[in-house]
C-alpha positions, 0 to 999 in steps of 0.5 A, spaced: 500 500 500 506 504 500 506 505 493 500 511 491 501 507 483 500 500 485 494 502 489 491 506 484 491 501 479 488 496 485 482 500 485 481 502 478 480 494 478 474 494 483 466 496 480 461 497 484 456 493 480 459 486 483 459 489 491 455 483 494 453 485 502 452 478 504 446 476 509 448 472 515 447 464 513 452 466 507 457 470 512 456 464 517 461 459 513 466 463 513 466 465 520 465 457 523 471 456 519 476 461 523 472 459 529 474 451 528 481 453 526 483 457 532 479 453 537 482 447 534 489 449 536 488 452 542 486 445 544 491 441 542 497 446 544 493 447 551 492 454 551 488 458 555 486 465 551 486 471 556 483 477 552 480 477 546 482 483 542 477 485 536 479 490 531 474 495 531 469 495 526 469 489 522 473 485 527 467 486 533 462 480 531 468 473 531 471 476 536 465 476 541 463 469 537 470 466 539 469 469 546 464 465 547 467 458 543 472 459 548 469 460 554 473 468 554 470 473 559 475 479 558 474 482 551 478 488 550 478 492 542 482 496 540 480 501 533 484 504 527 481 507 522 483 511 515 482 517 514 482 521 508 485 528 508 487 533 501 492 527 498 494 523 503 491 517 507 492 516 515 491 510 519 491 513 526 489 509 532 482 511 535 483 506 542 489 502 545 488 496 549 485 498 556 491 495 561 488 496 567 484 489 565 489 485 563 492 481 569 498 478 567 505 480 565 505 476 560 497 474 557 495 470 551 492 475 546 487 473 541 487 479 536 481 478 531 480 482 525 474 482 519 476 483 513 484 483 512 486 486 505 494 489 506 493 487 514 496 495 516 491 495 522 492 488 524 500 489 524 500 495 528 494 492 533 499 486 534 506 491 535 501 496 540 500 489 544 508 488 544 509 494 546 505 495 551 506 486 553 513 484 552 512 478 554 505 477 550 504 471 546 499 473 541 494 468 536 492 472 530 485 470 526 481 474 520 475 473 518 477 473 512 485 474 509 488 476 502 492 471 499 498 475 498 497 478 504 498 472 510 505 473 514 505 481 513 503 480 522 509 479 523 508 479 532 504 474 531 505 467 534 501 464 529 495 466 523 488 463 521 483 466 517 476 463 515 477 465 507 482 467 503 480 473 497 483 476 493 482 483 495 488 486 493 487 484 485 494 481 485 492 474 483 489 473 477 483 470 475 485 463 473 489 463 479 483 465 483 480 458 480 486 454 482 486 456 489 478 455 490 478 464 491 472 468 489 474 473 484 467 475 481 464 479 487 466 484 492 464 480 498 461 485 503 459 482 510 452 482 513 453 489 517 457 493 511 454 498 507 456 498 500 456 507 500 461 506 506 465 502 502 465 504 495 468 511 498 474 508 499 475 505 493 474 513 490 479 515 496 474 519 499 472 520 506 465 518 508 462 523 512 461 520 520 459 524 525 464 529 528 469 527 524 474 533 525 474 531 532 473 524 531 481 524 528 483 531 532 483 526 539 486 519 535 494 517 534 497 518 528 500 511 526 501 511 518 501 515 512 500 514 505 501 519 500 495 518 494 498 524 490 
C-alpha cells in the first residue's frame, strides 16, 4: 500500500456493480471456519486465551463469537481507522488496549480482525500489544485474509483466517480458480454498507459524525501519500 501507483491501479480494478453485502447464513461459513481453526489449536497446544482483542469495526462480531467458543470473559478492542485528508491517507489509532484489565505480565492475546486486505491495522494492533506486553504471546485470526497478504503480522505467534480473497487484485483470475478464491464479487459482510465502502475505493472520506474531532483526539500511526 506504500506505493500511491500500485494502489491506484488496485482500485481502478474494483466496480461497484459486483459489491455483494452478504446476509448472515452466507457470512456464517466463513466465520465457523476461523472459529474451528483457532479453537482447534488452542486445544491441542493447551492454551488458555486471556483477552480477546477485536479490531474495531469489522473485527467486533468473531471476536465476541470466539469469546464465547472459548469460554473468554475479558474482551478488550482496540480501533484504527483511515482517514482521508487533501492527498494523503492516515491510519491513526482511535483506542489502545485498556491495561488496567489485563492481569498478567505476560497474557495470551487473541487479536481478531474482519476483513484483512494489506493487514496495516492488524500489524500495528499486534506491535501496540508488544509494546505495551513484552512478554505477550499473541494468536492472530481474520475473518477473512488476502492471499498475498498472510505473514505481513509479523508479532504474531501464529495466523488463521476463515477465507482467503483476493482483495488486493494481485492474483489473477485463473489463479483465483486454482486456489478455490472468489474473484467475481466484492464480498461485503452482513453489517457493511456498500456507500461506506465504495468511498474508499474513490479515496474519499465518508462523512461520520464529528469527524474533525473524531481524528483531532486519535494517534497518528501511518501515512500514505495518494498524490
Amino acid at each position: 500500500m506504500e506505493d500511491k501507483n500500485k494502489l491506484k491501479e488496485t482500485l481502478k480494478k474494483y466496480k461497484k456493480s459486483r459489491y455483494h453485502v452478504r446476509g448472515w447464513s452466507e457470512y456464517e461459513r466463513e466465520l465457523k471456519t476461523l472459529v474451528k481453526k483457532i479453537t482447534a489449536y488452542v486445544k491441542k497446544n493447551d492454551i488458555t486465551i486471556d483477552v480477546v482483542v477485536p479490531i474495531l469495526r469489522g473485527g467486533n462480531i468473531p471476536a465476541t463469537f470466539l469469546a464465547y467458543a472459548l469460554d473468554v470473559l475479558i474482551i478488550l478492542p482496540v480501533q484504527y481507522k483511515y482517514f482521508f485528508i487533501k492527498n494523503r491517507c492516515q491510519l491513526r489509532r482511535m483506542m489502545g488496549i485498556d491495561k488496567k484489565l489485563v492481569f498478567k505480565k505476560d497474557p495470551t492475546f487473541l487479536l481478531i480482525e474482519g476483513n484483512h486486505c494489506y493487514g496495516n491495522q492488524a500489524r500495528h494492533a499486534a506491535i501496540d500489544l508488544k509494546k505495551e506486553f513484552p512478554q505477550c504471546r499473541i494468536i492472530y485470526g481474520a475473518s477473512n485474509m488476502d492471499y498475498n497478504y498472510q505473514n505481513v503480522v509479523t508479532e504474531a505467534d501464529v495466523c488463521f483466517y476463515g477465507r482467503l480473497t483476493n482483495d488486493c487484485k494481485e492474483l489473477t483470475d485463473k489463479e483465483c480458480k486454482k486456489l478455490g478464491i472468489e474473484n467475481k464479487k466484492e464480498l461485503l459482510f452482513p453489517w457493511e454498507n456498500i456507500r461506506e465502502e465504495w468511498e474508499i475505493i474513490e479515496l474519499k472520506q465518508y462523512p461520520y459524525k464529528n469527524l474533525q474531532k473524531i481524528i483531532k483526539n486519535s494517534t497518528f500511526v501511518q501515512e500514505f501519500d495518494l498524490g
